[in-house]
C-alpha positions in Angstrom: -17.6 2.0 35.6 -21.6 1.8 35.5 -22.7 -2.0 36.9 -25.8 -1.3 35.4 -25.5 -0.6 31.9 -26.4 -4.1 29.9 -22.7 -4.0 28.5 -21.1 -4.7 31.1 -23.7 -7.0 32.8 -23.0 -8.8 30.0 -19.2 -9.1 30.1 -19.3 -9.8 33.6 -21.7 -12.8 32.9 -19.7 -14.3 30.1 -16.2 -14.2 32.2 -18.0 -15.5 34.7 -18.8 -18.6 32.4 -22.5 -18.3 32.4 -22.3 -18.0 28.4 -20.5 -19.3 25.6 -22.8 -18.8 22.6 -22.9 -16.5 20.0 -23.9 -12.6 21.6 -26.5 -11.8 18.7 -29.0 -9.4 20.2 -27.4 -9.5 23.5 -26.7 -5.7 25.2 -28.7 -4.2 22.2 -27.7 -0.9 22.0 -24.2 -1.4 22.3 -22.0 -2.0 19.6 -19.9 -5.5 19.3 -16.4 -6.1 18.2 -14.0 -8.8 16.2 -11.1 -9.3 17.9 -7.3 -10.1 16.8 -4.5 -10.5 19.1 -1.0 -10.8 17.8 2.7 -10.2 19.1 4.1 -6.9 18.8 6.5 -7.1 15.6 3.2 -7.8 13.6 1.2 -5.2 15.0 2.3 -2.4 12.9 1.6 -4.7 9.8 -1.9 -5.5 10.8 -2.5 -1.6 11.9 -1.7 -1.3 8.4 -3.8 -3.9 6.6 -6.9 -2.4 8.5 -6.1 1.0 7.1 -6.0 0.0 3.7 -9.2 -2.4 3.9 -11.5 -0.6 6.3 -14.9 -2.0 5.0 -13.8 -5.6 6.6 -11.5 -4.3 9.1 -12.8 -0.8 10.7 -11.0 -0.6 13.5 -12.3 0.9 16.6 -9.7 -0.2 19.3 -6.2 -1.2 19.9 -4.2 -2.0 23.4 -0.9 -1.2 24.2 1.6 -4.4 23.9 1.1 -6.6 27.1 -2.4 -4.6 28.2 -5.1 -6.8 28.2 -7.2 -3.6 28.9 -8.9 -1.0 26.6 -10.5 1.5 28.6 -11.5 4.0 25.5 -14.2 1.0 24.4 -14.8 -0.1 28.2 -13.8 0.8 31.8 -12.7 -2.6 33.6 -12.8 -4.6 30.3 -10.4 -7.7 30.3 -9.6 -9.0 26.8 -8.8 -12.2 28.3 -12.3 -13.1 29.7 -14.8 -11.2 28.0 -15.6 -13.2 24.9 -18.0 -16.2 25.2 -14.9 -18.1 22.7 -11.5 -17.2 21.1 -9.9 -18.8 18.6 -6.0 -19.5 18.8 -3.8 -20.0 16.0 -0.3 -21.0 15.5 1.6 -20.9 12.3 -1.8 -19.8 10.7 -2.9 -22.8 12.1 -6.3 -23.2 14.4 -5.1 -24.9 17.3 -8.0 -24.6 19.9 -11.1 -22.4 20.7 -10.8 -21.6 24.4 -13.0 -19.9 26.7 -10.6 -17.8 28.7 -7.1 -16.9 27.1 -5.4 -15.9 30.4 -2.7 -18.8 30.2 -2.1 -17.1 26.6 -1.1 -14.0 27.4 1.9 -12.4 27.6 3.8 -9.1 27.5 4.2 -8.3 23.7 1.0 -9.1 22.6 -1.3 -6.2 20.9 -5.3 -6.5 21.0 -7.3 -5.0 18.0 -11.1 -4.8 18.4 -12.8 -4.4 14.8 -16.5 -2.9 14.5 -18.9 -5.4 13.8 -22.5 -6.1 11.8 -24.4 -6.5 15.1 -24.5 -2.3 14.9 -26.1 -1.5 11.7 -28.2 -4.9 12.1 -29.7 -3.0 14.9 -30.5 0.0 12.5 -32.2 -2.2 10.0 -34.8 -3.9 12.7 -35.3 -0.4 13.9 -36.4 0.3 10.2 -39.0 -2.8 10.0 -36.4 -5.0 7.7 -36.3 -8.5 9.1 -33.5 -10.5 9.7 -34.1 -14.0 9.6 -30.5 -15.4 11.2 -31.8 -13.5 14.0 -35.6 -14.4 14.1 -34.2 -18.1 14.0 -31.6 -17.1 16.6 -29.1 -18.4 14.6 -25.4 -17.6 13.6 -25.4 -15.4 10.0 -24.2 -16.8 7.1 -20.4 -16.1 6.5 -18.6 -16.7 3.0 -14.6 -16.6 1.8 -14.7 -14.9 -2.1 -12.7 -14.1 -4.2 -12.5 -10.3 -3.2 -8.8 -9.5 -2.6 -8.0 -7.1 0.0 -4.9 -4.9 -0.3 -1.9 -6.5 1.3 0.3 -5.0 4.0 3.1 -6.8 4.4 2.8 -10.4 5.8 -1.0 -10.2 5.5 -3.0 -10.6 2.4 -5.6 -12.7 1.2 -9.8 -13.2 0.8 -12.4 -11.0 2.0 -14.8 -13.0 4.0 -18.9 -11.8 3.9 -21.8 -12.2 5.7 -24.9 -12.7 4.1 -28.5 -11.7 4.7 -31.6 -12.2 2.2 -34.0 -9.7 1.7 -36.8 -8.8 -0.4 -35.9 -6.4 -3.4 -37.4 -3.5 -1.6 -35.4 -3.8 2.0 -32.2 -4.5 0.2 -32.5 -0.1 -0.9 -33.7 0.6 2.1 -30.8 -1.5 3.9 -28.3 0.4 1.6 -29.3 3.4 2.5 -29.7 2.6 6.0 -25.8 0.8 6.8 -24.1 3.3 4.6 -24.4 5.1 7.6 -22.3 3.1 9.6 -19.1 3.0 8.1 -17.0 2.1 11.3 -19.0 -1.1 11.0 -18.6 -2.1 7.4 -20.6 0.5 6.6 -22.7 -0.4 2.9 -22.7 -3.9 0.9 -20.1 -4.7 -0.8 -21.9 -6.9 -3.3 -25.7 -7.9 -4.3 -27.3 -11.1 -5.8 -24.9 -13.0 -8.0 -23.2 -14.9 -5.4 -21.1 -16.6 -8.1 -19.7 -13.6 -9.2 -17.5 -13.0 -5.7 -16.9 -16.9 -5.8 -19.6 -18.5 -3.7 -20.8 -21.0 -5.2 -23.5 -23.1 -3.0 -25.0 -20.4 -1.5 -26.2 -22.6 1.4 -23.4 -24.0 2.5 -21.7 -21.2 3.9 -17.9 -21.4 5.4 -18.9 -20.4 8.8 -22.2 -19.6 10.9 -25.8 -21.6 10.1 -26.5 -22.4 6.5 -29.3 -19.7 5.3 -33.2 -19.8 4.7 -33.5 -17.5 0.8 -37.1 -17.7 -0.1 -37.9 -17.0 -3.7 -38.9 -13.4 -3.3 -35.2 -13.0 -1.8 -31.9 -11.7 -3.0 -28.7 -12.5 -1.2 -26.9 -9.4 0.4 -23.4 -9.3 0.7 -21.7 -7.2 3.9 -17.8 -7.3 4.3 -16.9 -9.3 7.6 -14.8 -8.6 10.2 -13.8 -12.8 9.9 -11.4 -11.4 7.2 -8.4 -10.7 9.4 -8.8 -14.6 10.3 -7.9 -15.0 6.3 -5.3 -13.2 6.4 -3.7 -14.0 9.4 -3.6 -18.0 7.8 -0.9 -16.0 5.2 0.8 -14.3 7.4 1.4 -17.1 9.7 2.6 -15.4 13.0 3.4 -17.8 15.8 0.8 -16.6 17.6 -2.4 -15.5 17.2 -5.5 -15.1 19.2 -9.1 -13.7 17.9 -13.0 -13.9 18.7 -14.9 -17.1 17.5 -17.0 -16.2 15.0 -20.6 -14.7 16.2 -19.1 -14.9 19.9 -17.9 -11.1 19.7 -16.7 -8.6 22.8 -19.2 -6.7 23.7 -18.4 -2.7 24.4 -19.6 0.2 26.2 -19.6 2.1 22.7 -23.4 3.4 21.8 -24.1 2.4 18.0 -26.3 5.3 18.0 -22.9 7.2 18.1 -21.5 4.8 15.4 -23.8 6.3 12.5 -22.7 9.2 10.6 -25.2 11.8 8.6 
C-alpha cells in the first residue's frame, strides 16, 4: 500500500470523517467509482444488467459476498468507510444517507464499483474544454429520461444522465475525446434536444446543482452511473446500499490506463 499516493490520502481522510462532500477534482489522476451493494441472490442479476447496459453501468469492480474489500481497485480499501455518503434503500425505498455503513454489513452482501465521469472529465480539461459544474465547484447536473436500458431479471428501468454545456465546437472535440474511455461511459449518448430523451426543464435537474447554459451552449448528454439507483427502485431487494450521488469511492486505478486508442 503506497501512503503517499493522493488516493489513498484521500480515502483515509474521508473514513476518518474529515469530508463528506462531493469528491469532484479530488485525487485527480485517479479514477472514481459508483457504488451498489446488494445481497447475494441478486448479484448475479445485477452482474447481468451491467453487461447488457455498459455505457451507464461499466463495471470495473466487484467483491466477493461478505468482503468489504477489493484489493484489484485498492490495497487496504474498506467499502464501508471510504465514501464521503451512501445511500441505503429498502424495498426500493431511500431510507437514509449514512456516512459509515459498518452497522449495515453483513456476510452475503456483494459490492459493485462502476466507472465514473470524473475520468474522462479529466481528459476534457486536459484538452482546454471547460466545465463549468466544476469551475463553480458544484455537483453536475443529473437527469431520469426516457432511455430504457435492457432488463435482466428483477432490474429494469430509466437511464439517468449527466449533463454538461458546451460550445458547438468542444462538444466534437469532447466526442472524440470520451469515446476513448469506454469503461467510464465512454461517448454521449445524446446531444441538444433535451425533450427528445424526456427532460423537460432543463434546469431543474433530478439530482446534483441546477445548470448555468449560456446561449452559445448546447446541452450534452453522458450516461450515469446513477442508473443502477433506477433500477434498483424496480427491483426492490430488501437491501440495498450505494454511493450518494457526486460523493463517489475513490481508487487507486490511473485514468490514464482507462483510455483506449
Amino acid at each position: 500500500m503506497d501512503s503517499g499516493n493522493p488516493a489513498h490520502q484521500a480515502r483515509i481522510e474521508i473514513r476518518a470523517g474529515k469530508h463528506r462532500g462531493h469528491t469532484a477534482g479530488l485525487a485527480p489522476g485517479y479514477v472514481q467509482g459508483n457504488l451498489c451493494v446488494l445481497p447475494a441472490d441478486y448479484a448475479t442479476e445485477f452482474a447481468t444488467f451491467c453487461q447488457r447496459n455498459p455505457k451507464p453501468c461499466p463495471l470495473i469492480g466487484m467483491s466477493a459476498p461478505g468482503d468489504p474489500r477489493i484489493p484489484t481497485l485498492a490495497e487496504g480499501l474498506d467499502i464501508r468507510t471510504d465514501l464521503p455518503r451512501y445511500r441505503v434503500f429498502r424495498n426500493g425505498e431511500l431510507a437514509e444517507e449514512p456516512a459509515d455503513i459498518t452497522g449495515h454489513w453483513r456476510d452475503d452482501l456483494v459490492a459493485f464499483v462502476l466507472g465514473c465521469s470524473f475520468s474522462f472529465e479529466e481528459a476534457l480539461l486536459d484538452a482546454g474544454i471547460p466545465l463549468r459544474h466544476i469551475e463553480r465547484g458544484e455537483n453536475v447536473a443529473m437527469y431520469e429520461t426516457n432511455i430504457d436500458t435492457v432488463p435482466a431479471g428483477r432490474f429494469r428501468g430509466k437511464m439517468v444522465v449527466s449533463m454538461r454545456p458546451m460550445t458547438p465546437a468542444d462538444v466534437i472535440r469532447a466526442i472524440q475525446i470520451t469515446s476513448r474511455f469506454p469503461g467510464v461511459h465512454g461517448a454521449p449518448v445524446h446531444i441538444g434536444f433535451p425533450e427528445m430523451i424526456g427532460i423537460g426543464k432543463i434546469r431543474e435537474p433530478f439530482l446534483g446543482d441546477p445548470p448555468d447554459l449560456k446561449d452559445d451552449e448546447i446541452p450534452v448528454f453522458w450516461a450515469c452511473g446513477v442508473t443502477p439507483q433506477i433500477a434498483v427502485a424496480q427491483a426492490r431487494p430488501p437491501l440495498c446500499i450505494t454511493h450518494k450521488p457526486g460523493c463517489m469511492l475513490i481508487t487507486d486505478l490511473l485514468n490514464a490506463h482507462m483510455a483506449v486508442f
